[in-house]
C-alpha positions as CSV (number, residue, x, y, z in Angstrom):
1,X,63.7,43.1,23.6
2,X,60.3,42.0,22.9
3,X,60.1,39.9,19.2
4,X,57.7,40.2,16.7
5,X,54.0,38.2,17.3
6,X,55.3,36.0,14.3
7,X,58.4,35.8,15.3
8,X,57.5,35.0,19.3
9,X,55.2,32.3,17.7
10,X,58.6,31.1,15.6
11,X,60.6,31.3,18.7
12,X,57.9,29.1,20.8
13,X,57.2,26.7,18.0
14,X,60.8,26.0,17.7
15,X,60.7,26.9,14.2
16,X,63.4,29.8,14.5
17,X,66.9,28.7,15.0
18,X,68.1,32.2,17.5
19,X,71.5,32.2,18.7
20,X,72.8,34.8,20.8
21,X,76.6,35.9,20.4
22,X,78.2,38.8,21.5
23,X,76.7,39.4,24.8
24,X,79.2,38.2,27.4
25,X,82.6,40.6,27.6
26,X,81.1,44.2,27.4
27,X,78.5,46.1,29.0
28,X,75.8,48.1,27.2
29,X,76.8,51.0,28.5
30,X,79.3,51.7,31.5
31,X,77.6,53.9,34.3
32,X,75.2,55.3,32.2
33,X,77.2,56.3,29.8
34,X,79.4,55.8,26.7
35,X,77.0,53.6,25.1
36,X,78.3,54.4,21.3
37,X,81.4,52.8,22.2
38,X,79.9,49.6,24.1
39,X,77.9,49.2,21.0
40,X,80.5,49.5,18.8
41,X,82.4,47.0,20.6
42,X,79.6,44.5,21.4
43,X,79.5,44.7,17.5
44,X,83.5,43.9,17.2
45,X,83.3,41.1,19.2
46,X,80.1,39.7,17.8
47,X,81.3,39.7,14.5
48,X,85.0,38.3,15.7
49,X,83.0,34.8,17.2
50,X,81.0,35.2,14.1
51,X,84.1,34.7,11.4
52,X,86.3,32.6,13.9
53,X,83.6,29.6,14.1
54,X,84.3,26.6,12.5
55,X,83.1,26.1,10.4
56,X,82.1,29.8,9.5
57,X,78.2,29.6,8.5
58,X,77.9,29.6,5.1
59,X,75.4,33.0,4.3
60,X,75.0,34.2,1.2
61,X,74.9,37.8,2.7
62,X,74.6,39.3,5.8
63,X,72.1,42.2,6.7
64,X,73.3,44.6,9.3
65,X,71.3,47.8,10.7
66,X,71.5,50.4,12.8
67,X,75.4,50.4,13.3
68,X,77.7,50.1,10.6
69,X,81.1,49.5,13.3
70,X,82.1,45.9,11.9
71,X,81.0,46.1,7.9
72,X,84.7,46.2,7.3
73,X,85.5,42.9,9.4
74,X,82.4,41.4,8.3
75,X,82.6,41.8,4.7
76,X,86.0,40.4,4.1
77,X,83.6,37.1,3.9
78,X,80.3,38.2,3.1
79,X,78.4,41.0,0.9
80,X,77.0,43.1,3.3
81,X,73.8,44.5,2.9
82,X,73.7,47.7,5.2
83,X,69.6,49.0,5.9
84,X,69.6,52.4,7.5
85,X,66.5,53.2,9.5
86,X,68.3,56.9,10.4
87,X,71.9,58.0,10.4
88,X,73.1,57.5,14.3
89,X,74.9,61.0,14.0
90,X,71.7,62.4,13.8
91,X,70.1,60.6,17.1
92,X,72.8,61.6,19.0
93,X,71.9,64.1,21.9
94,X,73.5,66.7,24.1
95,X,76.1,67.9,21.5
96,X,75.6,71.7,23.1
97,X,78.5,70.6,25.2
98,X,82.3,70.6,23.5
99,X,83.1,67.3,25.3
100,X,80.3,65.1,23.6
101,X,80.9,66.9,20.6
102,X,84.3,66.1,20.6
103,X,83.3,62.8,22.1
104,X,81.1,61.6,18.8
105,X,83.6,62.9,16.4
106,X,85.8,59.7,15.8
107,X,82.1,58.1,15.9
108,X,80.4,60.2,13.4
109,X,83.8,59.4,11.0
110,X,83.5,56.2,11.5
111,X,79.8,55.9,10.9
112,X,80.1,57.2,7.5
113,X,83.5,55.4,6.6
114,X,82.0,52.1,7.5
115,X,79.0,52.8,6.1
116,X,80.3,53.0,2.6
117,X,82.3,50.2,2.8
118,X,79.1,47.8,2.1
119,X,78.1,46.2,-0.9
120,X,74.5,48.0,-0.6
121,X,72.8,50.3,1.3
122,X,68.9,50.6,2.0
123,X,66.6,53.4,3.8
124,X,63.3,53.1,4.9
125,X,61.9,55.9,2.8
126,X,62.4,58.5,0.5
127,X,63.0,61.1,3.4
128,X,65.5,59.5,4.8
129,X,66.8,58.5,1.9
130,X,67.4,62.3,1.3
131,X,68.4,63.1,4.9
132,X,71.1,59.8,4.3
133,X,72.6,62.0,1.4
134,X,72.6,65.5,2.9
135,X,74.6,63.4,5.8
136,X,76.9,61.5,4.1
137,X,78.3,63.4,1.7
138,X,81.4,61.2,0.9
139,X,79.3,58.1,0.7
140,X,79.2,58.2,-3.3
141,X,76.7,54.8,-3.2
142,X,72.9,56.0,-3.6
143,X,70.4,54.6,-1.2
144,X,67.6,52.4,-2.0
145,X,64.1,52.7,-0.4
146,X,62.8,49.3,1.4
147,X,59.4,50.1,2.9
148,X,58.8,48.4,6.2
149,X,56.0,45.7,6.0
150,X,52.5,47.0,7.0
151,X,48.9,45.3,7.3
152,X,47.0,46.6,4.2
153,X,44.5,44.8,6.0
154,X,44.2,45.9,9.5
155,X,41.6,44.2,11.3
156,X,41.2,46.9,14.3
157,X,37.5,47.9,14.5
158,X,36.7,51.8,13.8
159,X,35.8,53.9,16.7
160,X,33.7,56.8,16.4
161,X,35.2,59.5,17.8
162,X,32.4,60.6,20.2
163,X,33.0,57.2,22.0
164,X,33.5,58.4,25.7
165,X,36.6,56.2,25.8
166,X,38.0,57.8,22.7
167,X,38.3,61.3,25.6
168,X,39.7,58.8,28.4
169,X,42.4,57.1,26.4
170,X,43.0,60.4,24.7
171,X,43.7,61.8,28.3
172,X,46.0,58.9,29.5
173,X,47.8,59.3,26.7
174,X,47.9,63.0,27.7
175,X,49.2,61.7,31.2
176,X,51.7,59.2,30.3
177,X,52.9,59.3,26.6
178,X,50.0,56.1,26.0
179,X,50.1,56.5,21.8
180,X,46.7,55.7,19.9
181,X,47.8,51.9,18.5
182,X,48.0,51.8,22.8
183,X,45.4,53.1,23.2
184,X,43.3,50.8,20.3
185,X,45.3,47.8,21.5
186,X,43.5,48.4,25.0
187,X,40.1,49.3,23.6
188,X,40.3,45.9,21.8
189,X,41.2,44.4,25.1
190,X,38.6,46.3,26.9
191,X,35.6,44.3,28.6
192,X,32.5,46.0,27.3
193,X,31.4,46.4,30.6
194,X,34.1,47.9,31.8
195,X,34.5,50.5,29.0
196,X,30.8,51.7,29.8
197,X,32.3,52.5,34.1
198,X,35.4,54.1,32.8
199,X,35.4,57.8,34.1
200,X,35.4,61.1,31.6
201,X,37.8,63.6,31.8
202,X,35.9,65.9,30.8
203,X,36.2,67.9,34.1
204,X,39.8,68.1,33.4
205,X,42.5,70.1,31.5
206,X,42.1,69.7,27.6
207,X,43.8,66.1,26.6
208,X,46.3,65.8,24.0
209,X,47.4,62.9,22.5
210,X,51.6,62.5,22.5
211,X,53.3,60.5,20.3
212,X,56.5,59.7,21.6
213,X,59.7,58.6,20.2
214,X,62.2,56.4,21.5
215,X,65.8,57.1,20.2
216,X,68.0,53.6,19.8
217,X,70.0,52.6,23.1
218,X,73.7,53.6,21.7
219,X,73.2,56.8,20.3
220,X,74.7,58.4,23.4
């Protein structure tokens, strides 16, 4: 996983204390497959070294996302402040098939149980925040909306839209699912020279531009 800028520069200045736990008995995934559990798991055990050190680090509260698995182990010492980017029983794919349905079922229960268990619960916006409720109907606690961060003031020079590299990147990311903050990243990066030689595509098929959308390692 690839940090943050500020947090890379944190990690290289020394000024970020990282410790990695939790990454030494189980896989990520086993043959491709059964990644919930792994995660869930991986989670367990992190969260086992966590309360069993000596002495156990005194936080004020702990912040978990993503998966909910060890909010019941973890907040026997700490309030537990629980921020859901999505609900993973929504992520997870190929349910058309009775075996992964029947599969994610004790996962989906235990999503939601665990899930209430914490102290708080946070979403990233009012949508999810409404998808969070239509979801987890037995979860009686009502979200609240954190925003994530964002650069009111972006510093990425404008580009007209009749700039000939405006139709090439538009076409890679056609090609190869290159998004548009790609695609200005590499503009930015682009010697001037270099973006006058870059070819048109205007003798080819219409571009489109894709955005595409990663879904989170273990919701399979």
């Amino acid at each position: 996983m690839v940090p943050f800028p500020p947090v890379k520069i944190m990690l290289i200045q020394g000024t970020l204390d990282v410790k990695v736990l939790g990454n030494t008995i189980v896989p990520t995934h086993i043959l491709g497959r059964f990644s919930i559990l792994c995660a869930s798991l991986r989670q367990i055990h992190l969260s086992l070294i966590l309360l069993l050190s000596k002495p156990i680090p005194p936080h004020d509260i702990l912040i978990i996302d993503q998966l909910s698995t060890s909010i019941p182990l973890l907040r026997v010492q700490y309030p537990i402040l629980f921020y859901c980017h999505f609900p993973d029983k929504l992520l997870a794919t190929g349910r058309e098939h009775w075996i992964k349905r029947a599969y994610r079922v004790p996962f989906d229960w235990i999503e939601q149980v665990t899930t209430g268990l914490s102290d708080a619960i946070v979403v990233n916006s009012l949508f999810t925040k409404g998808v969070f409720k239509d979801t987890f109907r037995r979860i009686e606690k009502t979200p609240d909306v954190i925003y994530p961060c964002v650069d009111i003031n972006p510093s990425i020079e404008p580009i007209p839209e009749n700039n000939p590299l405006i139709n090439y990147l538009k076409y890679l990311s056609w090609i190869c699912s290159l998004t548009l903050d790609h695609a200005r990243s590499y503009y930015l990066l682009t010697d001037s020279s270099e973006k006058r030689t870059l070819p048109s595509p205007s003798n080819r098929s219409p571009p489109s531009l894709t955005k595409s959308v990663k879904l989170p390692p273990h919701s399979s």
